[in-house]
N, C-alpha and C positions, 0 to 999 in steps of 0.2 A: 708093552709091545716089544717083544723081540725084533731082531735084524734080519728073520727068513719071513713075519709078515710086510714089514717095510720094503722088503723085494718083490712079493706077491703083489702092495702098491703100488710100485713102481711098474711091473708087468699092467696093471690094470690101465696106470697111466698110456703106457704105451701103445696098448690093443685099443684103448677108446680115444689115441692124440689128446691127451689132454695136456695143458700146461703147468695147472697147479691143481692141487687136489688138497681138500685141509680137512681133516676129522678131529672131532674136539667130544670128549666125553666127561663126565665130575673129576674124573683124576686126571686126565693128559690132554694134551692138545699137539699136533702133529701136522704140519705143512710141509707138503711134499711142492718141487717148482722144479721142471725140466728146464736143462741150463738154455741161459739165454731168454728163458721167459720174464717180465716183469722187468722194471731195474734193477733190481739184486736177482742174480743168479746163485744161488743155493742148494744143493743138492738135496738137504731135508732142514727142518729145523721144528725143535720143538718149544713148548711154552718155558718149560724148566729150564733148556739151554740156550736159548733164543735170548742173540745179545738186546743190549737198550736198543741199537740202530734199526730193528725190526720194528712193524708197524703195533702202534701200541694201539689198545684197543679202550674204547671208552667206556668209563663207569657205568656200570650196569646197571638200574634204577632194583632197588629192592621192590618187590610186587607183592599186594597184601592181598587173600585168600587161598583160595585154587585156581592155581594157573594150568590154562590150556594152550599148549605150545602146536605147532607145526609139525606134522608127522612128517611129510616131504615136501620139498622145494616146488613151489607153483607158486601159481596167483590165487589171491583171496580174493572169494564173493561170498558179500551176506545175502544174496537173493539165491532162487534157486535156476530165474532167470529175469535178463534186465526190466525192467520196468514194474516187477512183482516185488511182495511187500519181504522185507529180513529178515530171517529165521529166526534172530531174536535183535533184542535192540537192550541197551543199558536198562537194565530193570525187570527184564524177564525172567521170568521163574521157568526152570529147567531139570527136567529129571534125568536120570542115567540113559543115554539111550539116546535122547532127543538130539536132531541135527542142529546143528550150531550154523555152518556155514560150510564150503564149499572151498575145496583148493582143486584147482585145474592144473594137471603134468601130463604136457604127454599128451593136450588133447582128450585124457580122462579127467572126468569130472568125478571128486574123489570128495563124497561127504564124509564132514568130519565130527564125530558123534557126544556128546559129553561125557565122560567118565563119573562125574557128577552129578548129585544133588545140591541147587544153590539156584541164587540170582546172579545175573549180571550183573558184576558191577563195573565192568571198563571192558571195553573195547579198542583193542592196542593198535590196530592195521585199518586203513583204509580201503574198501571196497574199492577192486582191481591193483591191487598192491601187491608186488612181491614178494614172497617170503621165502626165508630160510629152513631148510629143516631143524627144529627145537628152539625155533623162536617164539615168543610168547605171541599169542592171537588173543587173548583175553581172558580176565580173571572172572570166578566165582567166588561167592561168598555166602 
């Protein structure tokens, strides 16, 4: 990441008020924090430059199979509405295509489809739970 996209960040930060903004991909991790926001005021910091005093983030559990992560930030549901039965549950056999479960953003209900052939073997999130974009929702095998 060059210093004219970190400004284009920064613009985005400012058109949508935001106060911190963090993108993390396999090679770099980048958090952006408009001064004043948070306890530490910062203007950028990255994984690589980012002293010890920075939040340290915890051990990542290794995950066996294929993992199906989070396209966007919502809420997870395994139904496709309350009281109806989980698109799948630990054990289900699922092929390429099949809906897994449901992330809500935005008020859009956003299925999320398997890229895989496999079972279930874990189920990482809680129905109505949070999630991150590229967080893990649950492995195949």
């Amino acid at each position: 990441m060059n210093i004219e996209e970190i400004h284009q960040l920064a613009d985005i930060m400012s058109t949508y008020s935001l106060e911190v903004l963090e993108l993390e991909d396999k090679n770099m991790k980048i958090c952006l924090k408009k001064a004043g926001a948070g306890a530490s005021a910062v203007p950028y910091c990255t994984s690589e430059s980012a002293p010890t005093a920075q939040r340290t983030e915890p051990k990542q559990e290794v995950l066996e199979g294929k993992v199906v992560t989070a396209p966007i930030v919502g809420v997870f549901y395994s139904a496709p509405s309350p009281g109806e039965a989980a698109f799948v549950s630990v054990g289900s056999t699922v092929s390429t295509g099949d809906t897994l479960c449901i992330v809500e953003a935005m008020k859009m209900m956003n299925e999320i489809t398997s890229e895989f052939d496999g079972k279930v073997s874990r189920i990482l999130v809680e129905d109505g739970q949070m999630v991150e974009f590229g967080q893990p929702i649950m492995t195949l095998v």
